[in-house]
ZAMARGU-4260 file (C-alpha; in steps of 0.2 Angstrom, whole numbers, plus 5000, padded with zeros to 4 digits):
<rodrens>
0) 5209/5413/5480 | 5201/5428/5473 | 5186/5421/5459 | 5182/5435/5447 | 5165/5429/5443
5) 5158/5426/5457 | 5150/5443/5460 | 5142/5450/5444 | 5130/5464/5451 | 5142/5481/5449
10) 5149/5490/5461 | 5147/5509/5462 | 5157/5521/5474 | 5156/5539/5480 | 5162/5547/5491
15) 5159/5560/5509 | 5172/5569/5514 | 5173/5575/5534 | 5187/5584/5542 | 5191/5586/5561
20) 5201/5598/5570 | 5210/5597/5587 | 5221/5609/5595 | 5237/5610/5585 | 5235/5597/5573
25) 5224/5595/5556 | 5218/5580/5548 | 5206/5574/5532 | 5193/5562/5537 | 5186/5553/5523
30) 5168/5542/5520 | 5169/5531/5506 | 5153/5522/5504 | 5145/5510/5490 | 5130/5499/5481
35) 5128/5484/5492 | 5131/5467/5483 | 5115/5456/5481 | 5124/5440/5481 | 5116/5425/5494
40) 5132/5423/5504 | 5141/5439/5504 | 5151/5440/5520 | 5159/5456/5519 | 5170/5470/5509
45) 5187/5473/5508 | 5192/5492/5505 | 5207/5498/5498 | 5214/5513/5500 | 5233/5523/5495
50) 5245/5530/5486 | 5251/5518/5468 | 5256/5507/5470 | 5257/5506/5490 | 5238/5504/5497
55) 5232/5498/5515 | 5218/5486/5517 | 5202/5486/5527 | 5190/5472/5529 | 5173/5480/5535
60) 5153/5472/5534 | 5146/5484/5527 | 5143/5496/5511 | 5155/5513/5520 | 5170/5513/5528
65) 5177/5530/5535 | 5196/5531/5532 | 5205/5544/5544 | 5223/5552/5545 | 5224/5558/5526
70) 5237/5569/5524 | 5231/5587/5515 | 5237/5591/5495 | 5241/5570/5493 | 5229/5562/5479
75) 5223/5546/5485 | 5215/5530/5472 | 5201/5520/5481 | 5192/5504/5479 | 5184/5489/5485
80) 5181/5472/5485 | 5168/5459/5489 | 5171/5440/5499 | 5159/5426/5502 | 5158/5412/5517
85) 5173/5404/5509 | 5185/5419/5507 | 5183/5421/5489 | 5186/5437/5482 | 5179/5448/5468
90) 5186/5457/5455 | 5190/5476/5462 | 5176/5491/5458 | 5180/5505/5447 | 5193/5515/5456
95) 5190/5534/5463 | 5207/5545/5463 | 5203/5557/5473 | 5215/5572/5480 | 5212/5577/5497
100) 5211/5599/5498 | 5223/5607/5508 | 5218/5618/5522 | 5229/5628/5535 | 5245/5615/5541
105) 5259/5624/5553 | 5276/5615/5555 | 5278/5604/5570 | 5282/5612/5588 | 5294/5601/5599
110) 5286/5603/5616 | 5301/5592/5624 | 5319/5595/5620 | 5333/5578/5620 | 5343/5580/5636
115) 5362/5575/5632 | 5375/5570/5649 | 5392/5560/5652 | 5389/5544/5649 | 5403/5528/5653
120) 5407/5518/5638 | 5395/5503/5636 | 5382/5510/5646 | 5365/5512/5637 | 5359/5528/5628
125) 5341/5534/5627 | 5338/5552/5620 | 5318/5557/5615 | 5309/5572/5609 | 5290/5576/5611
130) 5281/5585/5598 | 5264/5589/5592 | 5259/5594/5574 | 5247/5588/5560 | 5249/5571/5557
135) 5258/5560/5549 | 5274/5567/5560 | 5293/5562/5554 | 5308/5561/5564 | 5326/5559/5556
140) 5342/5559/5573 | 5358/5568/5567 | 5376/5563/5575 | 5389/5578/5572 | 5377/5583/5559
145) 5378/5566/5549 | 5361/5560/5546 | 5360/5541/5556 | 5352/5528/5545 | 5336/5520/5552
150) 5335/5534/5565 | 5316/5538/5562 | 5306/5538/5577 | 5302/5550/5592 | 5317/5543/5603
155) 5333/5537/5598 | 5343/5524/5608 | 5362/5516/5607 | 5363/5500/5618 | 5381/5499/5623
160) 5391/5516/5622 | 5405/5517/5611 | 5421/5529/5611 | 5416/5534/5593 | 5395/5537/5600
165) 5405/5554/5608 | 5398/5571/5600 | 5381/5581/5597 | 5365/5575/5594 | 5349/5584/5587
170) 5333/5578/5580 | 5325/5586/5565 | 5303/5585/5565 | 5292/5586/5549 | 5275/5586/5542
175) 5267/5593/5526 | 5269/5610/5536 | 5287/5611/5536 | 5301/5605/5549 | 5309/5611/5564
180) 5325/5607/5571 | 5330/5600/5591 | 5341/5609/5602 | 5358/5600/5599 | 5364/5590/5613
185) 5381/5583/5619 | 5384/5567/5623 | 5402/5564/5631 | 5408/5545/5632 | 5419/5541/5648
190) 5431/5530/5641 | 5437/5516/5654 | 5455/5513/5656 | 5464/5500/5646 | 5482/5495/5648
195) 5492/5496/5632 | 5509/5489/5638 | 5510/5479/5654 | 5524/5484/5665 | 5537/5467/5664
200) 5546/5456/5676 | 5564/5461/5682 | 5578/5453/5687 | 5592/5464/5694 | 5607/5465/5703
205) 5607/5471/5723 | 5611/5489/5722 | 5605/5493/5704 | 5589/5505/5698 | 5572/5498/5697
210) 5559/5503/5686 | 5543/5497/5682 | 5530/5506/5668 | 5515/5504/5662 | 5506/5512/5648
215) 5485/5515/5649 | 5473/5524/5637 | 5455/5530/5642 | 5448/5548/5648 | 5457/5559/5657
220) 5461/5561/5670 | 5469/5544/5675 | 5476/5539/5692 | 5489/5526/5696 | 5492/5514/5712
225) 5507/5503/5713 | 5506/5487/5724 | 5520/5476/5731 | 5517/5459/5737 | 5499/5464/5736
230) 5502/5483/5747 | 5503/5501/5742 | 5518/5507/5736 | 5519/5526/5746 | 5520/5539/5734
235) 5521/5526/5718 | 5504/5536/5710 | 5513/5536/5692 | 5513/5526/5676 | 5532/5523/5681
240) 5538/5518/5697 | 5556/5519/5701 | 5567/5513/5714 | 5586/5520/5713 | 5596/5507/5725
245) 5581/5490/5723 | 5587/5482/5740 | 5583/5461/5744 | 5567/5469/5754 | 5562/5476/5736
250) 5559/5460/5727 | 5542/5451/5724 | 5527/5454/5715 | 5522/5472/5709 | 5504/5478/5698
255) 5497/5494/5696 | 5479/5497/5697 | 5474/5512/5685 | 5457/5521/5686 | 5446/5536/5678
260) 5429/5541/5681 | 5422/5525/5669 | 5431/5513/5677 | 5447/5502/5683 | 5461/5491/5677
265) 5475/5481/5683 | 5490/5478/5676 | 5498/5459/5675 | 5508/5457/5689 | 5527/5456/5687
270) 5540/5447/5698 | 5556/5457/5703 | 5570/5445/5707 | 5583/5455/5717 | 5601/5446/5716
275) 5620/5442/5722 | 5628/5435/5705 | 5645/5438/5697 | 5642/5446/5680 | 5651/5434/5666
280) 5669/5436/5661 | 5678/5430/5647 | 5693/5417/5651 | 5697/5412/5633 | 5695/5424/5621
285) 5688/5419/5602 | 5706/5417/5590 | 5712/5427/5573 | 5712/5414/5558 | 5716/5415/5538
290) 5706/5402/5531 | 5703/5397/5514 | 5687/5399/5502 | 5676/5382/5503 | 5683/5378/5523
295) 5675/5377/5538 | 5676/5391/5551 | 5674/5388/5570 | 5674/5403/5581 | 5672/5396/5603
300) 5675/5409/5619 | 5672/5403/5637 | 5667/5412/5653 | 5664/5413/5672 | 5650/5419/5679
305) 5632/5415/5689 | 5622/5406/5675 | 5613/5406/5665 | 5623/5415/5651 | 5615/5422/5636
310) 5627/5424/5621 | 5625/5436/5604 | 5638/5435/5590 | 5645/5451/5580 | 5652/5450/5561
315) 5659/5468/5557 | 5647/5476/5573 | 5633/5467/5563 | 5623/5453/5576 | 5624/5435/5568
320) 5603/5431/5566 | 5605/5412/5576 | 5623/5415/5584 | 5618/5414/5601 | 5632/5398/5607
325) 5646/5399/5616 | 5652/5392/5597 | 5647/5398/5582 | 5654/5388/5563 | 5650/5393/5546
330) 5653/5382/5533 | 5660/5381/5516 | 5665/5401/5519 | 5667/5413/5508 | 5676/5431/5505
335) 5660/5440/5512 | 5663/5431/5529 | 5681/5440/5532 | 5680/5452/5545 | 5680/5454/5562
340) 5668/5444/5576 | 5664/5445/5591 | 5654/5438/5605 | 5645/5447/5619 | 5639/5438/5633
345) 5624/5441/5646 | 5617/5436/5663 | 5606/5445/5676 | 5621/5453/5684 | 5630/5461/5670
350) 5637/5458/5652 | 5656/5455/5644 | 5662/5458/5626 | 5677/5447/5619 | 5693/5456/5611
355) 5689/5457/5588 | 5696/5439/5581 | 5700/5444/5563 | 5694/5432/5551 | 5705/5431/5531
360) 5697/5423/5518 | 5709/5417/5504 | 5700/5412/5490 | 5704/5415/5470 | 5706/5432/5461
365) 5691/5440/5453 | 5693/5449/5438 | 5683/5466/5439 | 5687/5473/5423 | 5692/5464/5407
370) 5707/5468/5394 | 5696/5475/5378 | 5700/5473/5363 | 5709/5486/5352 | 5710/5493/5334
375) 5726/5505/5334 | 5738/5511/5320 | 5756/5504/5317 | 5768/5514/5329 | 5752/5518/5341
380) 5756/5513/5359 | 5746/5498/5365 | 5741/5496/5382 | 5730/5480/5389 | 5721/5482/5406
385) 5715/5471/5419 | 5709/5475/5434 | 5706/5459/5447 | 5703/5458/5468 | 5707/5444/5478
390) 5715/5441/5496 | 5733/5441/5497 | 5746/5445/5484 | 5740/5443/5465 | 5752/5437/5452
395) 5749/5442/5433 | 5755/5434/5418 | 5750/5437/5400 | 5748/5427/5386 | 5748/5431/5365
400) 5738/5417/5356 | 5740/5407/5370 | 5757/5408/5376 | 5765/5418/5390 | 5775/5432/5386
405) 5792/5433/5396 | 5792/5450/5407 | 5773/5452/5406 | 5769/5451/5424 | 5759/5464/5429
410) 5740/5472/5428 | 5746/5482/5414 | 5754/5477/5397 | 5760/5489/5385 | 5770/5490/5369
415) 5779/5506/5363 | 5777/5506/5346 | 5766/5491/5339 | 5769/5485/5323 | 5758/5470/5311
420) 5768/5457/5322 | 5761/5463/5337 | 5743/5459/5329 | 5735/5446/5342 | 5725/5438/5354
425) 5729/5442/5370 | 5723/5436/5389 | 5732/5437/5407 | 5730/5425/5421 | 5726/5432/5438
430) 5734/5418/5454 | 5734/5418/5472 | 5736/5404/5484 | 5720/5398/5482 | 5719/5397/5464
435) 5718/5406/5445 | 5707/5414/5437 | 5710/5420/5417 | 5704/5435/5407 | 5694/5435/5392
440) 5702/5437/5375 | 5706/5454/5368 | 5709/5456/5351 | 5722/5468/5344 | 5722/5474/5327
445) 5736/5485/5320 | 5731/5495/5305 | 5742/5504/5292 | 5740/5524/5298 | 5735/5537/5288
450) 5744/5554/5290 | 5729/5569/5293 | 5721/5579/5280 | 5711/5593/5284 | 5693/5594/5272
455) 5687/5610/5281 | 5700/5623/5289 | 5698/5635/5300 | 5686/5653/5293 | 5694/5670/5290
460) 5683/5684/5302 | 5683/5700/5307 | 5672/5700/5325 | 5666/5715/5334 | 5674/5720/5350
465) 5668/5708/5366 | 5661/5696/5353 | 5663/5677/5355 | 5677/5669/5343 | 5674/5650/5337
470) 5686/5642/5326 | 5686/5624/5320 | 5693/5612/5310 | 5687/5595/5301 | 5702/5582/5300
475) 5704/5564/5293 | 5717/5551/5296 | 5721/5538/5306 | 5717/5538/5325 | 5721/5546/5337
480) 5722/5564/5328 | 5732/5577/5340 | 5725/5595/5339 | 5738/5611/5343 | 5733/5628/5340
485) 5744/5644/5340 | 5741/5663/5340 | 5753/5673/5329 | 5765/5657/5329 | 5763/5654/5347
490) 5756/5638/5354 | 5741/5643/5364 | 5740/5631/5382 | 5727/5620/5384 | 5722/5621/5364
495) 5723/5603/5360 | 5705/5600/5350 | 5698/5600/5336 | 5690/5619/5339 | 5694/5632/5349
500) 5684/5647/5357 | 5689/5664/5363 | 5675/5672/5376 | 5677/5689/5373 | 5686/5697/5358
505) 5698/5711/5358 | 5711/5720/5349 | 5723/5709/5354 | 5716/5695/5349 | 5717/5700/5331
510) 5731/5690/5321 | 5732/5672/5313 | 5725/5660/5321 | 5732/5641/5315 | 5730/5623/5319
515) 5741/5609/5318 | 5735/5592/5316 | 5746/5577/5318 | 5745/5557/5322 | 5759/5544/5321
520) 5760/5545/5301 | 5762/5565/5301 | 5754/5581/5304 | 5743/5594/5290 | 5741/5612/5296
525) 5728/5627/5291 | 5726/5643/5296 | 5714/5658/5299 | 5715/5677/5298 | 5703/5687/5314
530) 5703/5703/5315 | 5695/5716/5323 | 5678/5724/5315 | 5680/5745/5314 | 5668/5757/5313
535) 5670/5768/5296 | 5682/5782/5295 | 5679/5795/5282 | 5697/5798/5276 | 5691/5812/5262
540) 5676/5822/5260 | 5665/5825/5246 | 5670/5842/5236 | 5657/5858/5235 | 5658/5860/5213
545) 5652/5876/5201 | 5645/5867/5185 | 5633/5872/5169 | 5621/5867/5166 | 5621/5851/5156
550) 5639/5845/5164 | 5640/5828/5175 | 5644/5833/5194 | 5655/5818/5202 | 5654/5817/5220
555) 5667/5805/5229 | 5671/5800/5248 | 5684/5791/5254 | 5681/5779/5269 | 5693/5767/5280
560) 5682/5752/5291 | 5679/5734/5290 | 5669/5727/5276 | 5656/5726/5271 | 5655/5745/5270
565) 5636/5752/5265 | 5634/5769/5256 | 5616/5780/5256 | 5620/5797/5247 | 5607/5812/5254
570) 5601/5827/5243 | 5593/5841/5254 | 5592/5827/5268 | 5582/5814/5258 | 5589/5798/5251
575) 5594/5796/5235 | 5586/5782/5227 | 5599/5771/5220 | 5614/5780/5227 | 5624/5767/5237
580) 5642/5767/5231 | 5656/5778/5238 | 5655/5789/5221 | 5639/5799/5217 | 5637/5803/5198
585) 5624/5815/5192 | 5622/5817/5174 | 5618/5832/5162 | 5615/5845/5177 | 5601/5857/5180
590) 5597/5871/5192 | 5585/5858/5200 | 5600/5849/5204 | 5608/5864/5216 | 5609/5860/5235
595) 5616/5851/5248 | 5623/5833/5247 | 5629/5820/5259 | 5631/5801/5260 | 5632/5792/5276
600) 5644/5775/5278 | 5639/5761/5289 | 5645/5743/5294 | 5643/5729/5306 | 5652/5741/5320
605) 5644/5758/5317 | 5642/5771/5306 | 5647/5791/5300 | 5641/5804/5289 | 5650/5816/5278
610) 5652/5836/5279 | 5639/5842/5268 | 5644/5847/5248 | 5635/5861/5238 | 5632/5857/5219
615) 5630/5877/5211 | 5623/5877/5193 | 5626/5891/5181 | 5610/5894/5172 | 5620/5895/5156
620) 5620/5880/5145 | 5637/5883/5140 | 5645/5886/5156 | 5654/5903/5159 | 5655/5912/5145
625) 5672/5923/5139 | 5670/5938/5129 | 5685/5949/5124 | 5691/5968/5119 | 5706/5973/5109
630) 5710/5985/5123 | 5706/6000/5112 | 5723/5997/5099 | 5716/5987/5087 | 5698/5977/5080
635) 5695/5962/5084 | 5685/5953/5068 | 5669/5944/5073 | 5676/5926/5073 | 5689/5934/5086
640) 5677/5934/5098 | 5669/5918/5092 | 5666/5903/5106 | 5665/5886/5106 | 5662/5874/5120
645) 5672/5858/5116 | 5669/5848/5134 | 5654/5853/5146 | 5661/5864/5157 | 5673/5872/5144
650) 5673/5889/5133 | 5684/5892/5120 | 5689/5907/5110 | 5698/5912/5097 | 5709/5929/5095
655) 5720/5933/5082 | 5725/5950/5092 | 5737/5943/5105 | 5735/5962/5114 | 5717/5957/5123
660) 5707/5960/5139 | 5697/5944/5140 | 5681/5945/5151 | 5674/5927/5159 | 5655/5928/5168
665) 5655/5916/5180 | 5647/5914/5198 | 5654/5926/5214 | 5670/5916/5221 | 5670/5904/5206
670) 5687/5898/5201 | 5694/5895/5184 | 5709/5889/5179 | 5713/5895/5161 | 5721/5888/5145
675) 5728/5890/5128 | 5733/5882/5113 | 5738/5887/5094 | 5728/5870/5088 | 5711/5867/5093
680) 5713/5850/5086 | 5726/5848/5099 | 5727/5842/5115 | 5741/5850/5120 | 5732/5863/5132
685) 5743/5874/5143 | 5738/5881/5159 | 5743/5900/5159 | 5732/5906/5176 | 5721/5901/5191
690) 5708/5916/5191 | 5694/5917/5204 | 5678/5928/5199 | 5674/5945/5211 | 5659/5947/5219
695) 5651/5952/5201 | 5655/5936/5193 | 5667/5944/5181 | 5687/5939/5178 | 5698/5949/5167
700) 5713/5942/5158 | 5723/5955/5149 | 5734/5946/5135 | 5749/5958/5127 | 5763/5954/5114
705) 5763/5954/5094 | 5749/5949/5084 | 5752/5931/5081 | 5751/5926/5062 | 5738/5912/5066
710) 5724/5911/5079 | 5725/5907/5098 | 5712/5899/5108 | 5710/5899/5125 | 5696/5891/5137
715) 5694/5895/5156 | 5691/5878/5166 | 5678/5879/5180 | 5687/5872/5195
</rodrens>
């Protein structure tokens, strides 16, 4: 043990450092001395020298050591210890860290390459490189460039080849310099032959084909030797070895030897029996039976032949696992062992199949699907169900709360028209000769039926051409509901549910569409109207007008199309806000009002747009005025030739003179349609002339007769 007080005196260290240089390598050399220890019995020092926490130990006698092979740029702790005549130990000296400088280290140089070659599998492997470099030098072996565990020295060795050792090897050298790569080497691995699938022994008739194969794997290439009764085979250098017409001469005992390059193996050798036999055949053939479920079946053939015979059972071409007896039982069988069997039998010389023996199973019915209980309305149809299987011929017979029901005797029962009696618990019993089986119970319930109602009919449309049309109808009542529709009071084929759809619209598709509804109670009927969608039709333009100023212009088109129809009314090609009926009424007129209109008409289908219609406003705020002359044979007073406008639009004057020339001021081309009356109260206004102004504006009426005794008025109407 190490006593830590046994030395007191201190122990100081410093250090020489000494280097030494040879050839291609470097290397720090180091001197490490101390103050001697004064103790009586010293005996010695142990210096310490490493890397933390890994050091090396060195027991030296005196007070320096020289420590060699320190690797450049790696910082190094030192210290040291001191042991007397019995082995105890100190406690250590102060430590030195001390970092060794780096001077000039170049990368290893591999002076010998590893040498590859073909090797046999299991033969030893040695591969080596030689290189020189500044100490410490590392090694790390590659195989196929993945890096070998443990592989860390100057040679590199495998002791027993193995299939998977095959490929390229290289080594990789380093030092504090930097590292350099071997030369990459191939190692290929002969692979002995081994025999995978030993030929097997034979027994043949005279006369028949003889082969023999065996199966080897190894490296290639591979070479095959066929002995018989320990001779070579001529020409038998094949994996197979085959004999068309095997002769007596032909039997005994073959191998094969197969051989590579790595080695040789020999196959198992394999006796050939070369016969005169009989192959088998059948004197009593296996019998046809009908047995019941739950009994024992025995099936037996017999033969002729050379023994021994080998025997192998069929059920439905299927083999029988264990059949393998002249006789073959099953007990306690069941409907899954129906079918055919047969037997084939085997020897050396040749085989014989027996003739089908059909095997019936009678056993009890199964019932596959059960009758199902039923709600259904008084005068619905009611029809039970059963569905059984079974060998031979099933017999039915159903029963209502328990008793039979005479006549019932089939898979199917079914009642016309079932009334409240007919409301029960019904069942049917499924026989064969091996027994019966009964149904579950199926309870019928007859309800009081409802004659249909129909909640939601059918829509009125109109539909755009090549549109998709969808009618349908929401019904109640009692079940089952039955669903008709018609076109134009025919029946449409195949229209029996509660919609109907039409995949591309036309024309002559448009008409009424109805459906009929009915059950056992009665029958409710709705209808629809589709019709075609059209694209508006004006049917009468807008009107070009001459008004005053201050008189209300009404425009008005006239359009044929499918609803909804939309109206947009244009003046001098903008929108007018608001304007969106077929009628366009503008109030008290001004000169700002003259121009062009237009309305365009537009629905779902399309749309149109009107000629265009000029508004002209006379600049007068009473419209065109009449003046008048007494034609040079009379005066005309002043309140003759007075005017009044009574409706916008309208002049009137008075005259007491009937002999008159009466001048209207209107616009070029304007027409008037003039009037008169004797009562300006009246309404009684008579039309007496159409006039249209000339290119001046002007219209002369000219008015003769006798003077009247009281006043005439007349008023030209702007048409």
């Amino acid at each position: 043990m190490r006593n830590v007080g046994f030395f007191r005196a201190l122990l100081i260290l410093f250090v020489s450092i000494a280097f030494t240089f040879a050839g291609k390598s470097s290397a720090a050399q180091i001197t490490v001395a101390w103050d001697p220890n004064k103790e009586p019995d010293l005996a010695g020092y142990y210096f310490y020298y490493g890397v933390d926490p890994d050091f090396s130990k060195i027991q030296v006698l005196t007070n320096s050591v020289t420590v060699s092979n320190l690797v450049e740029g790696v910082t190094y702790t030192f210290f040291v210890t001191a042991y007397n005549a019995a082995g105890l130990e100190s406690a250590p000296s102060e430590p030195i860290v001390y970092t060794i400088p780096l001077g000039t280290t170049p990368p290893p140089v591999i002076d010998l390459q590893p040498v590859g070659g073909t090797l046999k599998m299991g033969d030893p492997l040695k591969l080596a490189v030689t290189a020189s470099g500044a100490p410490p030098l590392f090694y790390q072996w590659f195989h196929a460039e993945t890096n070998l565990p443990f592989a860390t020295n100057a040679s590199f060795q495998i002791s027993a080849l193995q299939r998977e050792d095959a490929g390229g090897y290289r080594v990789v050298v380093s030092n504090k310099g930097g590292s350099v790569s071997s030369s990459n080497v191939i190692v290929n691995v002969l692979i002995p032959p081994l025999i995978t699938a030993q030929p097997l022994n034979r027994d043949i008739m005279i006369g028949s084909a003889l082969n023999l194969n065996v199966q080897a794997s190894g490296s290639n290439p591979m070479s095959y030797l066929w002995f018989h009764d320990g001779s070579r085979v001529p020409g038998a250098t094949n994996a197979a070895l085959a004999i068309d017409s095997a002769q007596l001469a032909d039997a005994g005992v073959y191998y094969v030897l197969v051989s590579n390059p790595a080695g040789t193996a020999t196959s198992d050798s394999v006796s050939v029996t070369i016969a005169v036999g009989v192959a088998p055949q059948i004197t009593t053939q296996p019998l046809s039976q009908t047995v019941n479920g739950g009994s024992t079946l025995l099936l037996s053939v017999q033969s002729s032949g050379t023994s021994p015979f080998f025997y192998q059972w069929y059920h439905d071409g299927q083999p029988i696992v264990g059949a393998i007896n002249p006789t073959i039982q099953l007990s306690s069988v069941q409907s899954t062992d129906a079918g055919s069997y047969h037997v084939v039998i085997t020897n050396t010389w040749g085989m014989a199949m027996s003739q089908e023996a059909v095997i019936t199973v009678i056993v009890p019915p199964t019932i596959l699907t059960q009758p199902v209980s039923q709600n259904i309305n008084a005068g619905a149809t009611l029809t039970l169900f059963v569905e059984a299987a079974g060998p031979g011929t099933l017999q039915y017979r159903w029963l209502k709360n328990g008793a039979t029901i005479s006549g019932a005797n089939s898979s199917v029962y079914s009642i016309a028209s079932a009334q409240a009696s007919d409301a029960a618990n019904y069942s049917v019993r499924v026989s064969n000769s091996a027994g019966t089986v009964r149904s579950t119970t199926a309870k019928v319930t007859v309800l009081t039926a409802i004659a249909p109602s129909i909640s939601t009919p059918p829509l009125s449309q109109a539909l755009a051409e090549g549109s998709v049309l969808n009618l349908s109808v929401i019904a109640a009542g009692s079940d089952p509901l039955a669903y008709q529709w018609s076109f134009n009071g025919k029946s449409i084929p195949d229209a029996t549910n509660s919609s109907f759809s039409l995949g591309v619209f036309s024309s002559t598709n448009s008409g009424t569409y109805a459906v009929l509804v009915t059950n056992i109670a009665g029958s409710a009927t709705a209808s629809a109207v589709v019709s075609l969608l059209s694209a508006p039709i004006i049917t009468a333009q807008p009107v070009s007008q001459t008004l005053m100023a201050g008189a209300q212009a009404n425009f008005t088109v006239t359009v044929a199309g499918s609803n909804p129809l939309s109206f947009q009314w244009f003046f001098k090609n903008s929108p007018i806000l608001g304007a969106t009926t077929a009628s366009l009424v503008i109030p008290n007129i001004t000169t700002n009002n003259a121009g062009a209109y237009y309305v365009t008409i537009s629905n779902l289908v399309g749309s149109v747009t009107s000629l265009e219609t000029i508004l002209n406003v006379t600049s007068s705020t009473k419209g065109a005025k009449i003046s008048g002359t007494n034609n040079g044979r009379g005066k005309t007073s002043a309140s003759s030739l007075a005017y009044m406008t009574v409706n916008p639009g309208e002049t009137v004057i008075s005259v007491v003179d009937s002999d008159m020339v009466i001048q209207i001021v209107g616009l070029p081309g304007q027409m008037f349609e003039i009037q008169s009356c004797d009562n300006i109260g009246s309404a009684d206004w008579q039309p007496i002339a159409t006039l249209v102004a000339a290119d001046d504006g002007f219209v002369e009426l000219r008015t003769e007769g006798p003077a009247y005794s009281s006043m005439l008025f007349y008023r030209a109407v702007p048409q």
